[in-house]
N, C-alpha and C positions, 0 to 999 in steps of 0.2 A: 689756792694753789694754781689755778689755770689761769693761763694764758691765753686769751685768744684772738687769733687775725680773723681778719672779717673779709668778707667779697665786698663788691662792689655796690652791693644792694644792702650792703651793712649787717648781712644773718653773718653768724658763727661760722668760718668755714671749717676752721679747727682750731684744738685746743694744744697746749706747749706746757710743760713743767717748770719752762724758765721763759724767762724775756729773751724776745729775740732784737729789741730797739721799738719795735714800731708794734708791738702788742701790745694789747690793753688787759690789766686785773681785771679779774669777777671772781667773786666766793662761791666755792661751788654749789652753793641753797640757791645762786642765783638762777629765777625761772629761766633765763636763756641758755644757761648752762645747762640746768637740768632738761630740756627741751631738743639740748643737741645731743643727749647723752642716752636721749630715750624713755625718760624718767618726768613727763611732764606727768602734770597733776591733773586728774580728771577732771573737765567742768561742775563735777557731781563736788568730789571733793571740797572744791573753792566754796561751794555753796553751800556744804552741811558745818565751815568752818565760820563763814558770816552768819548762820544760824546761832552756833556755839554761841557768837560770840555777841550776838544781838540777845541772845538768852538772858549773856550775864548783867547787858545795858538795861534790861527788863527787872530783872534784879535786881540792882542796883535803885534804879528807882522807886520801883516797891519798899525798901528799902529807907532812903530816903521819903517818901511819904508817910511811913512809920513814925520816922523821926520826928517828921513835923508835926503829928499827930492830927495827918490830914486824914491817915488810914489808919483804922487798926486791924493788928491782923487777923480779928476777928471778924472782919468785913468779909472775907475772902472765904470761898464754898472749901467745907473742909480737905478735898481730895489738893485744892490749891496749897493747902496753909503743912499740909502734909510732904508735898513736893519742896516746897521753901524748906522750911526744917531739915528737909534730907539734903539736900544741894549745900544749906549753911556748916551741916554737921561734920558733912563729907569736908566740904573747903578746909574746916576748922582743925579737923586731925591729920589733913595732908599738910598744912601750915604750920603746925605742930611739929612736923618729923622734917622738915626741908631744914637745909644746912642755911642758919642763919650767921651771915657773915659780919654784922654792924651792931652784932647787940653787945653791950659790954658781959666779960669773964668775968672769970676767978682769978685771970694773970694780967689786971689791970697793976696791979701793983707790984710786980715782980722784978721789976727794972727800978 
């Protein structure tokens, strides 16, 4: 929805609900948008999400070496092999319950 004209130095100077010709789109998730609006995100935050999210590349991997049967996961100190289990169990029943939009019905044949 925003619009924004920039200064001279290219920051946000303000935001517009419409085009005015010479404004440029941003979505408002956009960091510069949220950053003029007050609402940046705290250095902290950025950093407990590249945590998050290297967690699950650690996972994965483990994972993957499972598979290959380079690891088993009996290699792994039980309070480890315990954490996995609860991480896969959790994913598996929030997968379960999320609106799946590409698996075939009961009204494939309805037409």
């Amino acid at each position: 929805m925003p619009y924004v004209r920039r200064n001279a130095l290219g920051e946000i100077d303000s935001l517009h609900a419409r085009a005015d010709g010479s404004d440029e789109f941003l979505a408002n998730a956009d960091p510069a948008v949220q950053a003029f609006v007050g609402n940046a995100s705290r250095p902290e935050q950025a950093f407990e999400q590249l945590d998050a999210d290297f967690v699950r590349v650690i996972e994965d991997v483990i994972d993957t070496l499972i598979v290959k049967n380079i690891l088993n996961i009996t290699d792994l100190p039980d309070q480890a092999q315990a954490k996995l289990f609860a991480r896969k169990s959790f994913r598996e029943r929030v997968s379960m319950s999320s609106l799946r939009l590409f698996q075939p019905t009961d009204f494939g044949n309805v037409i």
